[in-house]
C-alpha positions in Angstrom: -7.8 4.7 -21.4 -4.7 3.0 -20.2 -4.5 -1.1 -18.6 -3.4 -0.8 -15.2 0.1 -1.3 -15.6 2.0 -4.6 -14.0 -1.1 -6.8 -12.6 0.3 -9.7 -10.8 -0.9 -13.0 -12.7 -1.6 -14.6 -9.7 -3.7 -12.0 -7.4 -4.7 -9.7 -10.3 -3.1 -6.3 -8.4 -0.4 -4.2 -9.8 2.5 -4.7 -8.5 3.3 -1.3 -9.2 0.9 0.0 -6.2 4.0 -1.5 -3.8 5.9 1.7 -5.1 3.5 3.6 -2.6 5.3 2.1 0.2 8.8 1.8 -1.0 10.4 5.4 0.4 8.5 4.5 3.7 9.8 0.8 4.1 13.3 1.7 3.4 13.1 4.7 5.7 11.5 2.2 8.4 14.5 -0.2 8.0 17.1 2.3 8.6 14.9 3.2 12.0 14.1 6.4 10.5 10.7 6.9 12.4 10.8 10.7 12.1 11.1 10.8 8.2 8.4 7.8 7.9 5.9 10.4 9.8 6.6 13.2 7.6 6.0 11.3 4.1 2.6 10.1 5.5 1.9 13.6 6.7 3.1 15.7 3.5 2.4 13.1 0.6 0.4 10.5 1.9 -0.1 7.3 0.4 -2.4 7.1 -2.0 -5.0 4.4 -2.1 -5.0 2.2 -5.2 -7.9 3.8 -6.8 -5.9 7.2 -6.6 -3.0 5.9 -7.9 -5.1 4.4 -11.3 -8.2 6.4 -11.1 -11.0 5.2 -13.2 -10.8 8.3 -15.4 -7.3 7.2 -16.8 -7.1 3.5 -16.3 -9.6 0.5 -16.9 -10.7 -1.0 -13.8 -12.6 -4.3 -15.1 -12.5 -5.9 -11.8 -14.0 -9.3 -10.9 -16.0 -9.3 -7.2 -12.7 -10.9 -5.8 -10.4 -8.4 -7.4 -12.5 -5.5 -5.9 -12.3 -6.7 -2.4 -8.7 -6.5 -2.4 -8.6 -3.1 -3.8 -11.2 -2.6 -0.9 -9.0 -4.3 2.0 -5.8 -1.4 0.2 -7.3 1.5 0.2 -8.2 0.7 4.0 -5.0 0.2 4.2 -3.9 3.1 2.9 -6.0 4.9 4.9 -5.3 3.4 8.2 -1.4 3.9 7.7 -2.4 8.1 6.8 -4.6 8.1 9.8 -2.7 6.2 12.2 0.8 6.9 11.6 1.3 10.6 11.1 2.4 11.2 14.1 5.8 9.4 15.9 3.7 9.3 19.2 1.4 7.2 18.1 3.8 5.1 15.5 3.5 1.5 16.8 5.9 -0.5 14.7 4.8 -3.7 15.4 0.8 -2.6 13.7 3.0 -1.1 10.4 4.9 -4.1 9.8 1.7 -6.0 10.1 0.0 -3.6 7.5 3.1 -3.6 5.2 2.8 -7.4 5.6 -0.8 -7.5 4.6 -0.5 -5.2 1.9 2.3 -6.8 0.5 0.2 -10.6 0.7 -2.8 -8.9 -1.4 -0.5 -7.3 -4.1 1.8 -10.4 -4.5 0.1 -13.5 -3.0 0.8 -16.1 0.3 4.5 -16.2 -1.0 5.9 -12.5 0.2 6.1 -10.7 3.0 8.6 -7.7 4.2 9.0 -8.3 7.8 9.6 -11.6 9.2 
């Protein structure tokens, strides 16, 4: 079994979960709604325990830890739910997400959107 790879020192996340939302932000940026929509529809993002699932990597998480790995894969799951579709794509709610996820992964300093 395999360390989760790049934990943050400071929130005890890896940073390498960001590169679920990557393709999606950039797309976002260049006002590329339509593409955004497909990606969540076709590949979805995964939630942090898919990305390292317990059967590969070591998840030794303290009570703290765990709630943030909670609070992304809701995350995760509210931007598959709610944002497959460009009807319903409110881009305020994603930045706020992004935001959010962005806070848990690399602490109070980072955010995407301003």
């Amino acid at each position: 079994m395999e360390k989760i790879p790049q934990i943050h020192p400071k929130t005890g996340i890896s940073q390498d979960y960001f590169n679920e939302y990557v393709v999606i932000i950039m797309l976002f940026n260049n006002n590329k709604i339509d593409q955004v929509v497909k990606i969540i529809k076709d590949s979805h993002i995964k939630t942090y325990e898919q990305r390292f699932p317990p059967s590969k990597y070591i998840h030794d998480y303290d009570e703290k830890i765990k709630k943030k790995v909670e609070a992304l894969d809701e995350f995760a799951k509210i931007i598959n739910r709610d944002f497959s579709s460009e009807e319903n794509f409110n881009r305020e709610r994603f930045k706020e997400i992004v935001n959010e996820v962005c806070r848990i992964i690399y602490g109070e300093e980072r955010k995407i959107f301003q």
